[in-house]
C-alpha positions in Angstrom: -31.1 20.4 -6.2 -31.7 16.8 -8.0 -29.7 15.9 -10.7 -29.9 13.7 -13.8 -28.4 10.4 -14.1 -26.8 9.0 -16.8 -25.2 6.0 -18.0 -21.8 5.4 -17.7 -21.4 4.5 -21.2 -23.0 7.7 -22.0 -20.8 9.7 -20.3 -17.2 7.6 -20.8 -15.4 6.8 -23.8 -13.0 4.0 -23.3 -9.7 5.3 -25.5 -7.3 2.5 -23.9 -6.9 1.0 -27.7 -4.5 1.8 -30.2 -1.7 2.9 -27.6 1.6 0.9 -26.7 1.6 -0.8 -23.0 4.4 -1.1 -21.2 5.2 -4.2 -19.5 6.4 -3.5 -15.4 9.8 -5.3 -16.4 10.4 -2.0 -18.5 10.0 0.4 -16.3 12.8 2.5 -15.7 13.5 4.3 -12.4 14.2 7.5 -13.9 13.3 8.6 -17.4 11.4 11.4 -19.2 7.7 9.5 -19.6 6.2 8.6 -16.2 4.1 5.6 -17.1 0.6 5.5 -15.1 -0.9 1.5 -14.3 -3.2 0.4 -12.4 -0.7 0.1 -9.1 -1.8 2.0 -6.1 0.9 5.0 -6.7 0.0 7.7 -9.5 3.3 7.0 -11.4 4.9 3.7 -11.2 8.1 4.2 -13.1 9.5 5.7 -16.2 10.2 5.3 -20.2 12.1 7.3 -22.5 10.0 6.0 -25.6 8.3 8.8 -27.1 6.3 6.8 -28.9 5.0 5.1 -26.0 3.0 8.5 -24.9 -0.9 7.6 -24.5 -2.8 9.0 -27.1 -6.0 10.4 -25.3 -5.4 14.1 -24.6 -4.9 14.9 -21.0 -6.8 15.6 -18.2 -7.9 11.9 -18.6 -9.1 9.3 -15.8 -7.6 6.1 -15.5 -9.0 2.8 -14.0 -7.4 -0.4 -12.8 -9.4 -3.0 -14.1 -7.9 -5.8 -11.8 -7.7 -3.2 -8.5 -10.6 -0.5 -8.9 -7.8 2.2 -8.6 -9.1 5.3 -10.7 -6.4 8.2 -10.9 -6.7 11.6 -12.3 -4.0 12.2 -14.9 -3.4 16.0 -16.0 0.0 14.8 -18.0 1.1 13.2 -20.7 2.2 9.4 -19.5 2.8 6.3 -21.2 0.3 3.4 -20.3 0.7 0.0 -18.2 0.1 -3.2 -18.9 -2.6 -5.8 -18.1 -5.6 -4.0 -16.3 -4.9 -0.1 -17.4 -7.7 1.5 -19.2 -7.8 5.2 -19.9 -11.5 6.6 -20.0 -11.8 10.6 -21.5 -15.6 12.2 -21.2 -17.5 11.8 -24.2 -19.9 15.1 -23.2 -19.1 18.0 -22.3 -18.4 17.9 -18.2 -15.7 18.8 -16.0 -12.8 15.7 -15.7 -12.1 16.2 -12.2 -16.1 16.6 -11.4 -16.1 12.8 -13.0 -12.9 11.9 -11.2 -14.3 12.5 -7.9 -17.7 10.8 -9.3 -16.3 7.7 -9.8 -14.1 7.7 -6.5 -17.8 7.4 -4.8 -19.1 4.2 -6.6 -19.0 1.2 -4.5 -17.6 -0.9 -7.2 -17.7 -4.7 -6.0 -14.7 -6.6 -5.3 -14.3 -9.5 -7.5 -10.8 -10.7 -6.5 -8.1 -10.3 -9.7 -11.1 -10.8 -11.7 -11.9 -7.8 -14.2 -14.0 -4.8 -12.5 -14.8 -2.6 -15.5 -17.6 -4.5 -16.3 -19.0 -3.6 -13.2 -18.7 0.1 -14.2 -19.8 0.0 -16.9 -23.5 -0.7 -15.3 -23.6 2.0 -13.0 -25.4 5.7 -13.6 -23.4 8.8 -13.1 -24.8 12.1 -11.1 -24.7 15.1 -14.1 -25.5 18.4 -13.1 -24.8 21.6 -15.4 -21.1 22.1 -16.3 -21.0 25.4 -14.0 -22.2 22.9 -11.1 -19.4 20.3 -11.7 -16.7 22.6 -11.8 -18.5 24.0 -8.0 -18.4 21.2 -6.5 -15.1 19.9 -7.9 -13.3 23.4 -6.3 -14.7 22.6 -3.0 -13.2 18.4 -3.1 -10.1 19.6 -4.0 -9.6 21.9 -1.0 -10.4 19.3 1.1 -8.8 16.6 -0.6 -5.9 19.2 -0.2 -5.7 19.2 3.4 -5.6 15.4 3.0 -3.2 15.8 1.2 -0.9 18.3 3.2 -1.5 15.6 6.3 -0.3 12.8 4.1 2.8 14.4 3.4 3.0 15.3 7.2 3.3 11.7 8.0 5.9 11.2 5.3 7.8 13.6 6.4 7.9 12.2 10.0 8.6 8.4 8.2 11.6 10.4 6.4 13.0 11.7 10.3 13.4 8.1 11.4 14.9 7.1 8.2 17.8 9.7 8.6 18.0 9.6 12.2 18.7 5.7 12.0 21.2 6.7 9.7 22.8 9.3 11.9 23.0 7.1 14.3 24.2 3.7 13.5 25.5 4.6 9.5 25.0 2.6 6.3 23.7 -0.8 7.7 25.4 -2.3 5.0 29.1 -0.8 4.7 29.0 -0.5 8.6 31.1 2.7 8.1 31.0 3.0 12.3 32.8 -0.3 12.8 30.1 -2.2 14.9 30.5 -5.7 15.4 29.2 -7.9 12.6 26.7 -10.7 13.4 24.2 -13.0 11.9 21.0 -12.8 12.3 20.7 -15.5 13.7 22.6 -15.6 16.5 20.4 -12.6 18.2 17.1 -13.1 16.8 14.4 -16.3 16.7 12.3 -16.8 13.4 8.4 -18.1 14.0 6.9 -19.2 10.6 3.2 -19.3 10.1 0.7 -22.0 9.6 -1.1 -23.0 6.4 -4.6 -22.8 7.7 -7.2 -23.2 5.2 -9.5 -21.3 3.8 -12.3 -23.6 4.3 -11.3 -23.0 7.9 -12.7 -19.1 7.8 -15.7 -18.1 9.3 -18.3 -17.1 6.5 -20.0 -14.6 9.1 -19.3 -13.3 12.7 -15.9 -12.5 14.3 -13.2 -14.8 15.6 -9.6 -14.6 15.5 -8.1 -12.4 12.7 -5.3 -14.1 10.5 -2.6 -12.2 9.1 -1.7 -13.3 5.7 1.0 -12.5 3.3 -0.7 -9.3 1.8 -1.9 -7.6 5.3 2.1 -7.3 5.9 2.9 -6.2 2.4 0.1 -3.9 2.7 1.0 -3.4 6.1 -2.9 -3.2 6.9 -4.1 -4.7 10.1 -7.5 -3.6 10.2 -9.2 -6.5 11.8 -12.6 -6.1 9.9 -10.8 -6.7 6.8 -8.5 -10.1 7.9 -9.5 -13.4 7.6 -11.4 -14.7 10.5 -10.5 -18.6 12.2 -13.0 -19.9 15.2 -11.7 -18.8 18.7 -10.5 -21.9 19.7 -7.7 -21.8 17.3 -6.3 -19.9 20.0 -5.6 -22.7 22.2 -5.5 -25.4 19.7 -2.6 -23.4 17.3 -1.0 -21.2 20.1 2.3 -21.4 18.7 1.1 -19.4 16.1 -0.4 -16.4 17.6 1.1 -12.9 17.7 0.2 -9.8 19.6 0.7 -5.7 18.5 4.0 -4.9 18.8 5.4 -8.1 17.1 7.8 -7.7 13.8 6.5 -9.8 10.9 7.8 -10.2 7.6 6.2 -11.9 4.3 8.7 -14.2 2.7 6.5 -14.6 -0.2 6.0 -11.8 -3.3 5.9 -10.8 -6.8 8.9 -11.3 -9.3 10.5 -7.7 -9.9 7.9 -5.9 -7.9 10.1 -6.4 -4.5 6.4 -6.1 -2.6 8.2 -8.5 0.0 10.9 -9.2 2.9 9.6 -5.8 4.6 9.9 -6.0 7.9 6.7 -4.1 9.6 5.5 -4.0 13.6 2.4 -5.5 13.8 -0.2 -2.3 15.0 -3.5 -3.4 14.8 -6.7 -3.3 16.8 -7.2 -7.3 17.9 -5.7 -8.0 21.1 -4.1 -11.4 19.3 -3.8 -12.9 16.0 -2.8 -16.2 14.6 0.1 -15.9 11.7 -0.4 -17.4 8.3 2.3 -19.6 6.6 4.9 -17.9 4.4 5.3 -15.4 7.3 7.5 -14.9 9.7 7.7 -13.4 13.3 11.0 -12.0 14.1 11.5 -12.0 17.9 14.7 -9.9 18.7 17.0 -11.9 21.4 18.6 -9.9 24.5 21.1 -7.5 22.5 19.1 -6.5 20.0 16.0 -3.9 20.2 13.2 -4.0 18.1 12.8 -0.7 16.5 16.6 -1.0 15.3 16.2 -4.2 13.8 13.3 -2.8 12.1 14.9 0.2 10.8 18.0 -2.3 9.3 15.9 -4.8 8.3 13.7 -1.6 6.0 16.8 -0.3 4.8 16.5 -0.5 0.9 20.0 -1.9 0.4 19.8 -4.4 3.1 16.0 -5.7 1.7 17.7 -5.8 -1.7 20.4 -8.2 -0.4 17.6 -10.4 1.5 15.4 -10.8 -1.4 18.0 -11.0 -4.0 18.1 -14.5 -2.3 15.3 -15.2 -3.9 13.6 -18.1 -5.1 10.4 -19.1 -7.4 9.6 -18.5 -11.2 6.0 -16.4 -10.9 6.7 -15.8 -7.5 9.5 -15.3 -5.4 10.4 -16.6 -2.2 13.1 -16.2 0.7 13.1 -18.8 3.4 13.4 -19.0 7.5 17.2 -19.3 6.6 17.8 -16.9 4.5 16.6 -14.4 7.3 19.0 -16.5 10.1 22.1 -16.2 7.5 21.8 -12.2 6.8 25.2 -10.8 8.5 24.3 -7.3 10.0 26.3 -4.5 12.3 25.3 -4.8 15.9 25.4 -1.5 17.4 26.0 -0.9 21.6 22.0 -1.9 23.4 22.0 1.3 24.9 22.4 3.1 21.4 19.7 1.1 20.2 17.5 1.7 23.5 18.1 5.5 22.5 16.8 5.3 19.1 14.1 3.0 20.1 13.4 6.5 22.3 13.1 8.7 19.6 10.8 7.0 17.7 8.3 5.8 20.3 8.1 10.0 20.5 7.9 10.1 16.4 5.0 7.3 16.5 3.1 9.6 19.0 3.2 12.5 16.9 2.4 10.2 14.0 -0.8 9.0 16.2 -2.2 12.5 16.2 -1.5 13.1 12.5 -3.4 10.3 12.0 -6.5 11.1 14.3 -6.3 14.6 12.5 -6.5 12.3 8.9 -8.9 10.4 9.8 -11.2 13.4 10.7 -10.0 14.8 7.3 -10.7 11.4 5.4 -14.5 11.7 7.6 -15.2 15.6 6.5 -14.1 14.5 2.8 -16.5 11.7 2.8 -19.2 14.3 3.9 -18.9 16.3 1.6 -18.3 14.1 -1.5 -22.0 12.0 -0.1 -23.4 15.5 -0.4 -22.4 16.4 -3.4 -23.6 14.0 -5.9 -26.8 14.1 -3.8 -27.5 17.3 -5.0 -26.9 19.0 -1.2 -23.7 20.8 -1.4 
C-alpha cells in the first residue's frame, strides 16, 4: 500500500506561542506540574504555577529545537525554556501515528544551532486515519518490550546502588566507622590534553578521543568520537586510556550538575587518548575500582565535589578538588567482595543489553516498514 505525502506544515501546527516558559533555574524537584523541555528525559522537573500549564490540549508532540528530541505528551505540563516547541496535528490523524512519524526523519545535526527549520522541509507519510491508529498499536507493543528491558537494566543499576549501601553505609556520614582518607592519598589523577580540533581527521579512522560530553553522556561508541592520526599514540602516550579505566569530566553546566560523574570507560576501541578538562582516576593499592566508583556516584558525595565549583556559564572542579575529597576507606577484601558482585550484575546487564539491542533492531524494522506502506 503507497501512501500520500504531505508537508509538514500541512500536517503540524506550531502552538508553542502564547504559553509561559519556564526557565531550568525554576524547576522544582517535586511539585504538581511536570514541566516537559527539550532535555533527553520526558519530564525534567516540576512547578506549582497553574498558570504556567501549556495551552495546547493534550496528546501533543513536543520537539527540541537545539537537540532533535521529539516526546509524546498525553498530560497536561508546563513548557521549558529556550528550544521547546509544542506541535498539535492540524488534520485529522492519530498523534501517536505522527509521533512515531517524526521519530523516523533523519533530521540533520547542526550542532546547538536551531533544527526546526529543518523539519519544517520534510514530507510526512499519511495514510487513512483507520491505518495510523494500525500501525501505531503494533509500535507501541514493540516499543513496549523496549521499554520493559529498559527498566530491566534500571532495575539491575538500582541492586548495585543498594548493595553498595548495604555494604559500606552512607559514604558520607560513614555510619560503619571506616577509616577516613583523602583521596588523594590512595588514588593518582591523569588530566587530559587540549588537542585541537584542527587536529581531527575529516575522514577515516584513527584514534578515538574522549571528550567532556562522551563521559557525561557516558557514550563510548567509537564511530561517534572524535578521531586524532595514529601516531598520536606514541607522540601523546601519557594521555591514552584503555576500557576499564574511571574517567570523570571536571567541566559542566551551571545548575544542571551534568558533571563530576565518575563512569568506567566501556567502549569498543582497544585505546583512546583523553581530552583536557578530564580526568583519569587510577585507584592506588587499597582501594578497588568498582568501590571508588560506587562512592564517587553517590548523589551526596557528587553534590559535595561539585559544590566546589567554579565558572560563571560553566562550572568547573579541578585536579585538586578531586585529591582533597575526604572519603571512608572500607577493609580491600570488602571492596574485592563488592567488586564480585557487580562484575556478576555487569554480565547480566551484558545480556539485557544484547536482548535490547535486538529489540531496538526489530523496532527499527518495523517502524522502516511502516511508513513504507509494508506493514
Amino acid at each position: 500500500m503507497s501512501f500520500q505525502e504531505l508537508p509538514f506544515l500541512d500536517v503540524f501546527k506550531d502552538v508553542s506561542g502564547g504559553n509561559i516558559k519556564t526557565p531550568q533555574k525554576e524547576f522544582l524537584e517535586e511539585g504538581d506540574i511536570p514541566v516537559v523541555d527539550q532535555g533527553q528525559g520526558l519530564v525534567a522537573g516540576f512547578v506549582n504555577d497553574r498558570s504556567r500549564i501549556c495551552n495546547a490540549k493534550p496528546p501533543v508532540i513536543v520537539f527540541g529545537d537545539h537537540t532533535r528530541t521529539i516526546k509524546y505528551v498525553d498530560f497536561k505540563f508546563a513548557m521549558g525554556a529556550d528550544g521547546t516547541k509544542v506541535l498539535v496535528p492540524k488534520v485529522e490523524s492519530d498523534t501517536k501515528y505522527l509521533y512515531y512519524t517524526l521519530n523516523s526523519i533523519e533530521i540533520p545535526a547542526a550542532g546547538y544551532s536551531r533544527h526546526y527549520k529543518f523539519l519544517k522541509e520534510t514530507l510526512i507519510p499519511f495514510p487513512p486515519l483507520a491505518e495510523q491508529k494500525r500501525i501505531a498499536g503494533i509500535l507501541d507493543e514493540a516499543d513496549a518490550l523496549r521499554a520493559k528491558r529498559r527498566e530491566s537494566l534500571a532495575q539491575l543499576d538500582s541492586l548495585l546502588q543498594s548493595t553498595f549501601l548495604d555494604m559500606f553505609g552512607d559514604p558520607v556520614t560513614n555510619p560503619m566507622g571506616w577509616d577516613v582518607v583523602a583521596l588523594g592519598d590512595v588514588l593518582d589523577v591523569k588530566g587530559g590534553y587540549a588537542f585541537k580540533s584542527t587536529d581531527y581527521l575529516e575522514e577515516g579512522v584513527g584514534v578515538p578521543l574522549i571528550r567532556i560530553g562522551e563521559v557525561n553522556r557516558c557514550d563510548f561508541e567509537s564511530r561517534k568520537l572524535a578521531q586524532l592520526p595514529a601516531e598520536y599514540l606514541e607522540k601523546f602516550e601519557r594521555f591514552v586510556v584503555r576500557n576499564g579505566s574511571i574517567l570523570m569530566s571536571l567541566t559542566g553546566t551551571v545548575g544542571k550538575n551534568d558533571y563530576g560523574n565518575a563512569v568506567t570507560l566501556k567502549g569498543d576501541a582497544d585505546r583512546y587518548l583523553l581530552n583536557q578538562r578530564v580526568a583519569e582516576l587510577i585507584p592506588g593499592a587499597t582501594l578497588v575500582a568498582d568501590y571508588l566508583q560506587g562512592v564517587l556516584s553517590h548523589e551526596r558525595v557528587k553534590t559535595i565535589l561539585t559544590g566546589r565549583s567554579r565558572g560563571v556559564r560553566q562550572a568547573n572542579i579541578s585536579n585538586k578538588d578531586i585529591q582533597q575529597l575526604r572519603g571512608q576507606l572500607p577493609p580491600l577484601d570488602l571492596q574485592r567482595r563488592f567488586a564480585a558482585i557487580v562484575e556478576s550484575v555487569e554480565q547480566q546487564k551484558l545480556h539485557q543489553c544484547a536482548h535490547l539491542a535486538e529489540l531496538d533492531t526489530l523496532f527499527a524494522s518495523l517502524q522502516s516498514r511502516a511508513f513504507r506502506g509494508d506493514l
